[in-house]
C-alpha positions as CSV (number, residue, x, y, z in Angstrom):
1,X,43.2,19.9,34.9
2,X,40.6,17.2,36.7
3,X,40.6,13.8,35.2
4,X,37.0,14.2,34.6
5,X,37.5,16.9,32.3
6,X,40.0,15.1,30.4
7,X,38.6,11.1,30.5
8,X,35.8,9.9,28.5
9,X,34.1,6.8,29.8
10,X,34.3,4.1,27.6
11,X,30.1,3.3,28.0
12,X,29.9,7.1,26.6
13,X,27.4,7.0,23.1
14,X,29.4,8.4,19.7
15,X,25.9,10.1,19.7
16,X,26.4,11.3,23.5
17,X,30.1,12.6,22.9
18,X,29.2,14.2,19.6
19,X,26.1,16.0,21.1
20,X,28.5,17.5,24.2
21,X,31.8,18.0,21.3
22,X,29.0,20.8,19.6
23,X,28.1,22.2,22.7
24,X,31.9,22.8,23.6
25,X,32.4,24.0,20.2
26,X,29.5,26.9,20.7
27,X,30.6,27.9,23.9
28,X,34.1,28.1,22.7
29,X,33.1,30.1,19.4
30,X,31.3,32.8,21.6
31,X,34.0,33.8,23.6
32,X,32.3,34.6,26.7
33,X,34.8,32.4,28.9
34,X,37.7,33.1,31.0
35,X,41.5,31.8,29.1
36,X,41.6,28.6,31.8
37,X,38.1,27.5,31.3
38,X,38.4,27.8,27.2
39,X,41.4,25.6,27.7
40,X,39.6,23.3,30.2
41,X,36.9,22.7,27.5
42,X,39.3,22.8,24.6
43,X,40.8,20.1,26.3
44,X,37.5,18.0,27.0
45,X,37.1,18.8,23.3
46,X,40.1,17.2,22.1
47,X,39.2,14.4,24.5
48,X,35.3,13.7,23.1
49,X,37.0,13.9,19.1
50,X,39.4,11.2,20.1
51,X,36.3,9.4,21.5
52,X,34.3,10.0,18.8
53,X,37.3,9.0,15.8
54,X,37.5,5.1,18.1
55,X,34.0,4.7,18.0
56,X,34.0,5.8,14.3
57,X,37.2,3.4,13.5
58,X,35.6,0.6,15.5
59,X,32.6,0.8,13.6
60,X,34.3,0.5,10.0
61,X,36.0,-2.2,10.9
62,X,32.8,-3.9,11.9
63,X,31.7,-3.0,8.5
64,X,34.4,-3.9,6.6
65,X,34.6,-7.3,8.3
66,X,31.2,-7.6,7.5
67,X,31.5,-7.0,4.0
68,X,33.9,-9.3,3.6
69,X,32.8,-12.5,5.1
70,X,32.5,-14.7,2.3
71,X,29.2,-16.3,4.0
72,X,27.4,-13.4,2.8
73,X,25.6,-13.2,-0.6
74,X,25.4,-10.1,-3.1
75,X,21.5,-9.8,-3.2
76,X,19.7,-10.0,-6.2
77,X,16.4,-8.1,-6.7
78,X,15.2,-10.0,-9.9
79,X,16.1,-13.2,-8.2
80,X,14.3,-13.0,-4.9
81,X,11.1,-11.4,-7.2
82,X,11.5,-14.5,-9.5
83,X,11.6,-16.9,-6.1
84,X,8.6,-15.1,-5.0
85,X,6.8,-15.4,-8.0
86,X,7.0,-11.2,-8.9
87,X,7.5,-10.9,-12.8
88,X,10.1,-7.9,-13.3
């Protein structure tokens, strides 16, 4: 097994890795390949989900961190219409 089948470059897009995980998926679900290369892309597979599940982590925890910071304020529809001079 290469290592380019197997490691995922860290600049690679959840979108980018997603977009090739579906593609692996379809060519797997077909059938059409030989028993070494359907492992080969199973195991670039397993790689680009992995990929995909850090990006996904990293970005909830950017979330969550966000939504916790007490500096930020619940907004308040009726409040920023009253500010702006909007009856509600």
């Amino acid at each position: 097994m290469s290592q380019k089948t197997r490691k995922i470059s860290k600049s690679t897009s959840f979108e980018d890795a997603l977009t090739e995980l579906e593609g692996i998926v379809q060519t797997l679900e077909s059938g059409e390949q030989s028993l070494e290369a359907s492992l080969e892309q199973f195991e670039r597979g397993v790689s680009l989900s992995r990929h995909c599940q850090e990006s996904l982590s990293s970005a909830e925890q950017k979330v969550s961190k966000l939504l916790n910071d007490d500096t930020l304020e619940p907004f308040d529809a009726a409040d920023s219409a009253s500010d702006a001079g909007i009856s509600t």
